[in-house]
C-alpha positions as a printed NumPy array, in Angstrom:
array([[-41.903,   7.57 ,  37.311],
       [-39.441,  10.312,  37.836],
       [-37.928,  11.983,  34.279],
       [-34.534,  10.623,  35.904],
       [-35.819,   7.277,  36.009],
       [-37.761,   7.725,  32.71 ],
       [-34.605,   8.918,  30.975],
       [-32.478,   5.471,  31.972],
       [-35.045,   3.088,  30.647],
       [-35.58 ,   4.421,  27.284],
       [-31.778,   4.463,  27.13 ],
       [-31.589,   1.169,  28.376],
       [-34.163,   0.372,  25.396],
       [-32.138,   2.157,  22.909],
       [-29.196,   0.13 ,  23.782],
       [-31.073,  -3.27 ,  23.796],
       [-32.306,  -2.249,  19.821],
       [-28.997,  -1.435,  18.872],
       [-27.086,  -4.288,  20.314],
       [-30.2  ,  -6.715,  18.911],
       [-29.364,  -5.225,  15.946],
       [-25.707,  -5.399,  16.459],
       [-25.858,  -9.305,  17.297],
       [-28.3  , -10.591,  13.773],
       [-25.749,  -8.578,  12.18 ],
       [-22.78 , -10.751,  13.89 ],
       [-24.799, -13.641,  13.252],
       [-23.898, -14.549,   9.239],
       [-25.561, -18.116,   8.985],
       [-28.785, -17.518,  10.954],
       [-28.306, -19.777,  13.673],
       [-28.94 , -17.973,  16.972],
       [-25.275, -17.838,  18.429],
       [-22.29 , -15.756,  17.444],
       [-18.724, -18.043,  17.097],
       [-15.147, -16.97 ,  16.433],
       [-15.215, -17.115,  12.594],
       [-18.059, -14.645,  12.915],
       [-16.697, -11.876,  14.993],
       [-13.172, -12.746,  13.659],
       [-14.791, -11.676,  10.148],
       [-16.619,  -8.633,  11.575],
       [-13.964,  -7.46 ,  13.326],
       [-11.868,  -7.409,  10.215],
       [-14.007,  -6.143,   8.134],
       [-13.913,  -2.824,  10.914],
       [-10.357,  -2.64 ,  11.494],
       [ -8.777,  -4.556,   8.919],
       [ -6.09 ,  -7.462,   9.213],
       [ -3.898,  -7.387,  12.282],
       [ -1.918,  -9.573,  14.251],
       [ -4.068,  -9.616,  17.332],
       [ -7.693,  -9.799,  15.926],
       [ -7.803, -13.68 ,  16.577],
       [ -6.334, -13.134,  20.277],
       [ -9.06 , -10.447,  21.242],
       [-11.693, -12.657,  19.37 ],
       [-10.293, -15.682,  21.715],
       [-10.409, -13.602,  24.972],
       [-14.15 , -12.11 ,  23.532],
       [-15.512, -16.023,  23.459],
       [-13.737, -16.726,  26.763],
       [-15.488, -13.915,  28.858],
       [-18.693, -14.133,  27.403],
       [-19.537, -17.667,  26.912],
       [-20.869, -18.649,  30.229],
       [-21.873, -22.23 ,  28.644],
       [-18.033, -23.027,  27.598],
       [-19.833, -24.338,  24.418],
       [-17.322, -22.221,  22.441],
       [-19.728, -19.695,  21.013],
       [-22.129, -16.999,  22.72 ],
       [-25.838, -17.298,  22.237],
       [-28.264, -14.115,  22.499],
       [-28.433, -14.152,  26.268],
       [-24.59 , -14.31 ,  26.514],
       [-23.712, -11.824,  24.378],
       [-26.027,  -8.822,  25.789],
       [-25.207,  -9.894,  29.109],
       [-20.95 ,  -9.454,  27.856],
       [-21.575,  -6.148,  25.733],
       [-23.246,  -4.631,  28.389],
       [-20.929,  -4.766,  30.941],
       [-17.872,  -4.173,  28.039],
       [-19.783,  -1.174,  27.196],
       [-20.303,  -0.249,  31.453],
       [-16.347,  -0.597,  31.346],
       [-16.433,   1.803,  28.091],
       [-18.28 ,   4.267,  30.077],
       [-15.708,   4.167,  33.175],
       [-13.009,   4.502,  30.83 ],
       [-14.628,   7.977,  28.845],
       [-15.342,   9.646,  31.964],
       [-11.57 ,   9.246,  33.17 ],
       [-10.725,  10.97 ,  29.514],
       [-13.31 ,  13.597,  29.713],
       [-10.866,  15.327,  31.912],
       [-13.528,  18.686,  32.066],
       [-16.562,  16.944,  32.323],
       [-18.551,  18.285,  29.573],
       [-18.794,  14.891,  28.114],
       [-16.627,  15.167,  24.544],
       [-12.826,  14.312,  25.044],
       [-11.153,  17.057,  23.108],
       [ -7.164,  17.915,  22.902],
       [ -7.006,  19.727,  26.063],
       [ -8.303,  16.448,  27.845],
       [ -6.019,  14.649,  26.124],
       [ -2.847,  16.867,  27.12 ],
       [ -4.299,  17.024,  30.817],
       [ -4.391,  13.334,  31.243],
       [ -0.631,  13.129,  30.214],
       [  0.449,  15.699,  32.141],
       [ -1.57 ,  14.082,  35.297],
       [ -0.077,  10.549,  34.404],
       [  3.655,  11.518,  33.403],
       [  3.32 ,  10.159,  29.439],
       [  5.431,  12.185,  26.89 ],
       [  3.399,  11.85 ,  23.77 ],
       [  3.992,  13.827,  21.022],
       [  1.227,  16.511,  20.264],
       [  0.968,  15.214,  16.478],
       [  0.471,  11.628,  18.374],
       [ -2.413,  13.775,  20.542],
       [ -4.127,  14.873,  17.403],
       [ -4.298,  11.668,  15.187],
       [ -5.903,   9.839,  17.922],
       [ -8.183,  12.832,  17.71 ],
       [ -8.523,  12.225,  13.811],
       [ -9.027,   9.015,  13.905],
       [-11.827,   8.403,  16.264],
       [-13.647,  11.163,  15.651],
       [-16.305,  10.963,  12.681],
       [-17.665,  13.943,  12.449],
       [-14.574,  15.728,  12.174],
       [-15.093,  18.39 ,  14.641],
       [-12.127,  17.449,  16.636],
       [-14.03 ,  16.145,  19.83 ],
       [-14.781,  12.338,  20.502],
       [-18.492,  12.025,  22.192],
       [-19.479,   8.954,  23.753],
       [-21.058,   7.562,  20.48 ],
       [-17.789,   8.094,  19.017],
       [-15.663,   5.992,  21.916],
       [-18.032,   3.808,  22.231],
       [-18.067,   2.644,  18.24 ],
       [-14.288,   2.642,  18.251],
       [-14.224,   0.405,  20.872],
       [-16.774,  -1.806,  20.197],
       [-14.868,  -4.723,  21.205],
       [-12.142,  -3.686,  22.802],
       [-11.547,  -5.158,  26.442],
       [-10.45 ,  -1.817,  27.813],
       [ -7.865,  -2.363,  31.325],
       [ -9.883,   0.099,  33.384],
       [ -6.224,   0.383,  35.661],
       [ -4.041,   0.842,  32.873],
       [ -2.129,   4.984,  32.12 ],
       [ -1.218,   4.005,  28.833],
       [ -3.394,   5.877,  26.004],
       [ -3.047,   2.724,  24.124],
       [ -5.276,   0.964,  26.572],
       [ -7.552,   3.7  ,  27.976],
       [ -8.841,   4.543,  24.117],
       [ -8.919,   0.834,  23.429],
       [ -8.898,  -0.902,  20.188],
       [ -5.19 ,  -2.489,  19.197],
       [ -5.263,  -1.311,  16.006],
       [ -5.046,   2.476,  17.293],
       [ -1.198,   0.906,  18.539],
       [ -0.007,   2.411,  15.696],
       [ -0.858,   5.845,  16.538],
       [ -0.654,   5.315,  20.41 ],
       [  1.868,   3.107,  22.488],
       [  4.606,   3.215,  24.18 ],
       [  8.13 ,   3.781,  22.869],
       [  9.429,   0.095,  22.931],
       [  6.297,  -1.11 ,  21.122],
       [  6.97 ,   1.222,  18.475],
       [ 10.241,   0.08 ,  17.43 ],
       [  9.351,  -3.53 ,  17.623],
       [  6.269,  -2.941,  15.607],
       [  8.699,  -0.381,  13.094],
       [ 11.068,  -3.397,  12.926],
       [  8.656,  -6.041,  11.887],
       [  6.915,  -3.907,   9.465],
       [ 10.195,  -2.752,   7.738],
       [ 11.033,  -6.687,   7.482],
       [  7.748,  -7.491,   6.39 ],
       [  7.618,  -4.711,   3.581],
       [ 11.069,  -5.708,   2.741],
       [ 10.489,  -9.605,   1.52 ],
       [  6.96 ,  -9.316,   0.784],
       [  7.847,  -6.315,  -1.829],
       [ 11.314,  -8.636,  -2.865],
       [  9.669, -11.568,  -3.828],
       [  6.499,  -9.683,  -5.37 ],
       [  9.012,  -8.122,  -7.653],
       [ 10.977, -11.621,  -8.186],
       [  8.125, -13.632,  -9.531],
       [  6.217, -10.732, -11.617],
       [  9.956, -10.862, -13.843],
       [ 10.3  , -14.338, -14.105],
       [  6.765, -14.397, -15.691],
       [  6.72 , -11.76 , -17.914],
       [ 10.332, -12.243, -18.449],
       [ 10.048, -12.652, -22.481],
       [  7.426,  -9.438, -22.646],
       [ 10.301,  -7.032, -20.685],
       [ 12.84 ,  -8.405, -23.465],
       [ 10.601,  -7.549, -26.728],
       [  9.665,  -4.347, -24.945],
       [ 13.091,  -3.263, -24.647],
       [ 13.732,  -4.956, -28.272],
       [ 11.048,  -2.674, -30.099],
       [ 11.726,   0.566, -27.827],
       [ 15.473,   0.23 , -29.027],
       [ 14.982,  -0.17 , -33.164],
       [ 14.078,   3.933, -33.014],
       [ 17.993,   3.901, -33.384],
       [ 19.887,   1.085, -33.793],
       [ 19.052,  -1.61 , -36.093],
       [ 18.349,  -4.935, -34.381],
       [ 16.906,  -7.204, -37.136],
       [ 17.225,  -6.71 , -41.021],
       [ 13.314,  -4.511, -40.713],
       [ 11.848,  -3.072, -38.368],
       [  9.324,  -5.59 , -36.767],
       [  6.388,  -5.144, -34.989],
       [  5.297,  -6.907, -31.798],
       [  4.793, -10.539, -33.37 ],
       [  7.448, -10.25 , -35.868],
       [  9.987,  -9.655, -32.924],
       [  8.926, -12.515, -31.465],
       [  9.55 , -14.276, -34.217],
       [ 12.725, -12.801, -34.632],
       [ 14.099, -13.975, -30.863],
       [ 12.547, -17.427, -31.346],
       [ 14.362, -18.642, -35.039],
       [ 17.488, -16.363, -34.576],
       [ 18.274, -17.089, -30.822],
       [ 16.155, -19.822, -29.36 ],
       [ 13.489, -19.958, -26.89 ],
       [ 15.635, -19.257, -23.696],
       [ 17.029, -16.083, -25.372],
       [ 13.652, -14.787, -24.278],
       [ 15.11 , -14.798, -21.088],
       [ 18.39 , -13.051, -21.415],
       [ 19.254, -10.279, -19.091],
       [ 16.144, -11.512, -16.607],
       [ 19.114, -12.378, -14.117],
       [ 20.059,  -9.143, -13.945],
       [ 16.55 ,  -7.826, -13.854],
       [ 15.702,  -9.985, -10.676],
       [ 18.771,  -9.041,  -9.089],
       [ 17.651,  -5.598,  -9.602],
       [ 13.993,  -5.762,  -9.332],
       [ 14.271,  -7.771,  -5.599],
       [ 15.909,  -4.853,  -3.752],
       [ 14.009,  -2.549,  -5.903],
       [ 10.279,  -3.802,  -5.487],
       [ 11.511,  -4.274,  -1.785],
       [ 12.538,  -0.497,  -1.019],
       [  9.406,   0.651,  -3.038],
       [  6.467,  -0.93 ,  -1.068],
       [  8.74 ,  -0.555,   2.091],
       [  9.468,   3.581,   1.344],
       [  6.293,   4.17 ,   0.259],
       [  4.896,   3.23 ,   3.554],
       [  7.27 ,   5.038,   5.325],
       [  6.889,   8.1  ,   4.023],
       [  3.092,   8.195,   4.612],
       [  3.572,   6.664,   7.859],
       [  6.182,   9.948,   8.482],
       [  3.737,  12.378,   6.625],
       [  0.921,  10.897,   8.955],
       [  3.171,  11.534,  12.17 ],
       [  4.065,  15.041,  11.317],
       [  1.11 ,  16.274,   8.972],
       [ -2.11 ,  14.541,  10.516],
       [ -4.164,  17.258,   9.935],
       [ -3.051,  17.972,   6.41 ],
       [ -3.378,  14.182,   5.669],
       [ -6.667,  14.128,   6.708],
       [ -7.686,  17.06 ,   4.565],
       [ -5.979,  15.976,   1.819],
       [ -5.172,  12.268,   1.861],
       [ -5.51 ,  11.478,  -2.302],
       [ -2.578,  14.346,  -2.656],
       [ -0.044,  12.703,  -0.09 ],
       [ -0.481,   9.576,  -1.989],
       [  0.876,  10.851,  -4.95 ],
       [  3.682,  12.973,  -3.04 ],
       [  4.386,  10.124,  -1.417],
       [  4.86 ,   7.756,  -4.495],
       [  6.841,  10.391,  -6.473],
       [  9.172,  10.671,  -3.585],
       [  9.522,   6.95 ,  -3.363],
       [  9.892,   6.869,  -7.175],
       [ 13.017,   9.536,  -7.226],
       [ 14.65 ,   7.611,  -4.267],
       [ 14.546,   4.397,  -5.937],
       [ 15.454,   5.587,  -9.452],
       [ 18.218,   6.957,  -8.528],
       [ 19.457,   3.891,  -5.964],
       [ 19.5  ,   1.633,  -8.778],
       [ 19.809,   3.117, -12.283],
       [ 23.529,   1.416, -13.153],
       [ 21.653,  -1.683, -12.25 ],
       [ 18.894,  -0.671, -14.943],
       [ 21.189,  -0.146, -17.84 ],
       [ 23.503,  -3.021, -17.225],
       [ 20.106,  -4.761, -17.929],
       [ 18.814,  -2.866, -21.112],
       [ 22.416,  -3.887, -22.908],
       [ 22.461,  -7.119, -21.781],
       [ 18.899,  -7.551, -23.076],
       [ 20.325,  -5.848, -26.514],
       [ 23.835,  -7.559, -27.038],
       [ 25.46 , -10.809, -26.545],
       [ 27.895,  -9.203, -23.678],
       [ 28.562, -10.897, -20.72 ],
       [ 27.136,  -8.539, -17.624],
       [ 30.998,  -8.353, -15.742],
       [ 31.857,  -7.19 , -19.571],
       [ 29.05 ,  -4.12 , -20.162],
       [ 30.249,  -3.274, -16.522],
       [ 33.554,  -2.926, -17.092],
       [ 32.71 ,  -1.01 , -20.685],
       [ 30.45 ,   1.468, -18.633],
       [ 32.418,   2.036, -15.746],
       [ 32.335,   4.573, -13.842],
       [ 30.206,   7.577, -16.083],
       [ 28.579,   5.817, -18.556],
       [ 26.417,   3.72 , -15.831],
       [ 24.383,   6.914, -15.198],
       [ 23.99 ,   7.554, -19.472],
       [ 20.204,   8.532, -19.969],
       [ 19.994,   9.151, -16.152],
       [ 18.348,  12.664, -16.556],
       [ 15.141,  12.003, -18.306],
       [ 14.743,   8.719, -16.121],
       [ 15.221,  10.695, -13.004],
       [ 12.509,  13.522, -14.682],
       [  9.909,  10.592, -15.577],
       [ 10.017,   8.772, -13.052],
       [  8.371,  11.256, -10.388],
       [  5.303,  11.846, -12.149],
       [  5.04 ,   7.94 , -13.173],
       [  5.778,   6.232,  -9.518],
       [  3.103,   9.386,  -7.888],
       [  0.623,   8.084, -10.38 ],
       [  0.974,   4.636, -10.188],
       [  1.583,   4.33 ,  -6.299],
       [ -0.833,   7.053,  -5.244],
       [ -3.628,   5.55 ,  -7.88 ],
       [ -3.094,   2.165,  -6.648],
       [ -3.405,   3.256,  -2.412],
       [ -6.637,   5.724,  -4.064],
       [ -8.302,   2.867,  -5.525],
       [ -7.614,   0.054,  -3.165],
       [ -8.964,   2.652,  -0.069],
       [-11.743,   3.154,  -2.297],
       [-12.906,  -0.48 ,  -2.802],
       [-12.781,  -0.825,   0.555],
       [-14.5  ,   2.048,   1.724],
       [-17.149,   1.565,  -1.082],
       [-17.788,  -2.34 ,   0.208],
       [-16.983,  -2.071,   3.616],
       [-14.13 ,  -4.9  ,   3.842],
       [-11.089,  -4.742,   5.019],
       [ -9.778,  -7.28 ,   2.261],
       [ -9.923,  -6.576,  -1.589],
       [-10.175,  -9.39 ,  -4.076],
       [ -7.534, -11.163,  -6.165],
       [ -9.732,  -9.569,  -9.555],
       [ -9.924,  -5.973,  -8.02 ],
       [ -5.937,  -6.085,  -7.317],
       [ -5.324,  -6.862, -10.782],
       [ -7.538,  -4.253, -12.469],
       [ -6.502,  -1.496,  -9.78 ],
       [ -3.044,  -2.332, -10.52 ],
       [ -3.318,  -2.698, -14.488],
       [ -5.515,   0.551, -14.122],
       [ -2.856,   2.261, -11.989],
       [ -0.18 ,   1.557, -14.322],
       [ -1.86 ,   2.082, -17.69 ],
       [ -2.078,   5.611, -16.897],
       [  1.011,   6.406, -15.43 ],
       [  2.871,   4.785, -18.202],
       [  0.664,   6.448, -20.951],
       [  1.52 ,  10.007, -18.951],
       [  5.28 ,   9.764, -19.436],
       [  5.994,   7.564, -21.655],
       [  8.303,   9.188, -23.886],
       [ 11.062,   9.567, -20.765],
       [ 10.78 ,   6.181, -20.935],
       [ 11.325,   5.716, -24.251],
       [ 14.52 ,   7.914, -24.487],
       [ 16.025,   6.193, -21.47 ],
       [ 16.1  ,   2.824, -22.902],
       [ 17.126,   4.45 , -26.354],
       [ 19.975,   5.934, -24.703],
       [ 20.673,   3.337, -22.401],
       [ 21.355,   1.093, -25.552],
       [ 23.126,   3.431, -27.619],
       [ 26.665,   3.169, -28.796],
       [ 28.525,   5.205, -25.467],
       [ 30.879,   6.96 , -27.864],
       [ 28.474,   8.786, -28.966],
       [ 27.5  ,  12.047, -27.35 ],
       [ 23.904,  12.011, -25.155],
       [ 21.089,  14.47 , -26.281],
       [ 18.934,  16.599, -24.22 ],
       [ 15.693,  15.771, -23.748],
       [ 14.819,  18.411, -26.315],
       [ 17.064,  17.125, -28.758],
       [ 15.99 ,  14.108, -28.794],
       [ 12.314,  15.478, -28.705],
       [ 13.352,  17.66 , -31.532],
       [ 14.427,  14.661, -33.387],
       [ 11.476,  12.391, -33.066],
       [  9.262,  14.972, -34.225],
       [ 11.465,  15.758, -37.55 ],
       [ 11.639,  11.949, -38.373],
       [  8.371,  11.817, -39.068],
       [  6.153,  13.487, -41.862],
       [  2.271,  12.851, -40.851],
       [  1.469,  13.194, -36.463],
       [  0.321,   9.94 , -36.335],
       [  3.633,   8.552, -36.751],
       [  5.14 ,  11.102, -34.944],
       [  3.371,   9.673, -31.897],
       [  3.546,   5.857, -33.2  ],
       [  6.899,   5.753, -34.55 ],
       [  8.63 ,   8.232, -32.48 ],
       [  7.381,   9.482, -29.113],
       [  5.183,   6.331, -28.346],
       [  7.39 ,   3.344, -30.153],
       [  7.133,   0.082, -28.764],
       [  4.146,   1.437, -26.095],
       [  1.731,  -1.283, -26.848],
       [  4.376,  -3.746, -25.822],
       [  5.121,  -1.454, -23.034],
       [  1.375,  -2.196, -22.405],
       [  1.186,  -5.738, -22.798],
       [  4.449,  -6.242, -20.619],
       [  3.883,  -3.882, -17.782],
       [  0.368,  -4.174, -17.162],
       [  0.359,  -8.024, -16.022],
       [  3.875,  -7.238, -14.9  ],
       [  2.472,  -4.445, -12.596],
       [ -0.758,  -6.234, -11.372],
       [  1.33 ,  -9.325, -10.801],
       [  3.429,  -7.672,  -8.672],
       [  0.511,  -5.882,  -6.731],
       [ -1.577,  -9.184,  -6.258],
       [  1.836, -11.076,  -4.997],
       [  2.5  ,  -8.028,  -2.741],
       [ -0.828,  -8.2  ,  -0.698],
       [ -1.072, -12.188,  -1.041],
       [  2.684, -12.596,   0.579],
       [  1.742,  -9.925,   3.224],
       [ -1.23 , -12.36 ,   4.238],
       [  0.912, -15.36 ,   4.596],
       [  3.441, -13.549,   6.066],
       [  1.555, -12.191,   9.233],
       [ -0.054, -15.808,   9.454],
       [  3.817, -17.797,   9.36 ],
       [  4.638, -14.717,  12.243],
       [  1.674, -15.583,  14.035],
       [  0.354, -11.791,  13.428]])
């Protein structure tokens, strides 16, 4: 046997182990063949959810199952991933423009150039960053190969998005009119998934936001005949007001909170999908840190977009006014009293919360190798998430809602001022941090936590039935 000859067949073994392996693997329940819900699952798990996994899985079964029973036995499927991975093969050698069997940048520019497609360079280099694994900015045939695994690759086709496969690279690589659809449908998607998240996490926690804003407020105005704690407060609403007081001002707050929640999911993502288009490089050296950029940005936007809309709610929650009447006391300055320490807080609390929340949920993934992260690890990552950021700048927060309430003849302190005055109200420092710089923050807890990891859980479970009422 010549070392040519020898050579092939112990590659041809190699592949037969490895796609063995690859098909007990596919095969969950142990029964010999591999069906839809199968490959459907693994194919998820890989590439996570997307609107065309169950139309490649279809076209997958179709090609391979000789039988037409609907599912591919062992036969079938080494038979199909052979040839897929033949096409594979006829497809890298096209890319390897030089030969030298890596496709690299400059293969990448020279098919372009060949083929007439203007694609950015940044476009060039993220499909460089995301195939490659070992980060050395080549793609070997290992490398193609596992990217593709799948993939029914049009051996004819120019378009990137077709010679290097997989769908889910679409949203690095496609043509121009498949990008703004795509950029469309994702901005609509972000848009009432992140509305009605927000809309049903205030409805439920509608009587915590009240006795949140109740207790932060008694630092200086006097809203029962004592100052109450967290159970005498809710006492206080219940015998002096009435069970739906609880709810007063959450009108306002869902009116708010809809376009609010909305823009923030929808932003966030659109800044890191920017970032990623002009920074790939950086974001793949240091993806944690344009998380939290990313969220701080969205934060400031946000903040600043609706903060007449937050204090309109804070007085409402704290008076008997009607909301046309605080609007027409505050009208046109006073809607943006307390605006400066929100605007200061909220940077460091929406790049916390945001980029901890992305950090952890990439993690969980990552750590289990599934594309989908339970209801239980939503909540805690979102609790988690907002725990900190709250405990980290808390006492913005607490002068905002102070100042949002306070009587608007009165002149508005400086943050140091009012820092200045918390700290000389209070004799020993464990009130200083109790009473003044951290009042209320345990209801802050017990409201914004749930609140938070409602809103996160709703979020990712609307996004899901979403994409399957689209068909997606």
């Amino acid at each position: 046997m010549s070392p040519v000859e020898e050579s092939e067949r112990g590659r041809l073994y190699t592949d037969q182990v490895r796609l063995d392996g690859l098909f007990r693997e596919l095969d969950r329940d142990g029964d010999g063949f591999v069906d839809a819900a199968e490959l459907e699952h693994y194919i998820t798990s890989l590439y996570g959810h997307h609107h065309s996994v169950r139309k490649e899985v279809e076209a997958i079964i179709e090609r391979g199952d000789i039988k037409r029973d609907g599912k591919l036995d062992y036969q079938e499927f080494m038979l199909y991933m052979l040839e897929h991975e033949q096409h594979l093969w006829d497809n890298f050698k096209r890319l390897d423009h030089d030969g030298n069997g890596y496709i690299c940048y400059g293969d990448l520019q020279s098919y372009c150039k060949e083929h007439n497609l203007d694609i950015p360079q940044s476009r060039l280099k993220a499909i460089l960053s995301r195939i490659d694994k070992d980060n050395n900015l080549k793609i070997d045939w290992e490398e193609f190969r596992e990217f593709n695994k799948f993939k029914r690759i049009n051996t004819e086709s120019l378009f990137l998005s077709d010679m290097l496969g997989w769908s889910y690279s679409e949203n690095i690589i496609h043509v121009p009119e498949q990008e703004t659809a795509n950029t469309e449908r994702d901005m609509l998607r972000h848009l009432v998934c992140g509305g009605f998240s927000g809309a049903v996490s205030r409805c439920l926690t509608a009587p915590l936001d009240r006795l949140k804003v109740l207790l932060q407020v008694q630092g200086n105005r006097q809203v029962a005949s004592r100052e109450l704690g967290i159970f005498g407060m809710f006492r206080h609403m219940y015998r002096t007001e009435g069970v739906l007081s609880m709810w007063r001002g959450n009108a306002v707050n869902v009116a708010k909170i809809m376009p609010e929640q909305a823009l923030r999911f929808f932003l966030f993502e659109y800044l890191n999908e920017t970032a990623a288009h002009f920074f790939p490089q950086l974001i793949q050296e240091h993806p944690t840190s344009f998380k939290f950029v990313c969220g701080g940005g969205t934060g400031l936007i946000i903040q600043a977009a609706m903060y007449p809309w937050e204090i309109v709610k804070t007085r409402r929650m704290t008076s008997n006014m009607g909301v046309f009447t605080i609007f027409k006391e505050l009208y046109p300055w006073s809607l943006w009293r307390g605006a400066k320490p929100a605007l200061i807080g909220v940077m460091p609390f929406a790049a916390l919360e945001l980029g901890l929340s992305r950090s952890l949920t990439d993690a969980y993934k990552t750590r289990f190798q599934t594309s989908e992260v339970s209801w239980g690890a939503l909540l805690g990552v979102g609790a988690f998430s907002t725990t900190v950021a709250m405990g980290a700048t808390y006492p913005y927060r607490l002068m905002t809602c102070q100042v949002q309430a306070a009587d608007t003849t009165k002149t508005t302190p400086t943050c140091l001022q009012w820092a200045r005055a918390q700290w000389n109200s209070y004799d020993t420092l464990g009130d200083k941090l109790r009473k003044g710089f951290y009042r209320g923050f345990l209801a802050n807890a017990v409201k914004t936590v749930p609140s938070s990891a409602i809103v996160w859980w709703v979020y990712n479970y609307s996004q899901h039935r979403y994409d399957d009422y689209k068909g997606r």
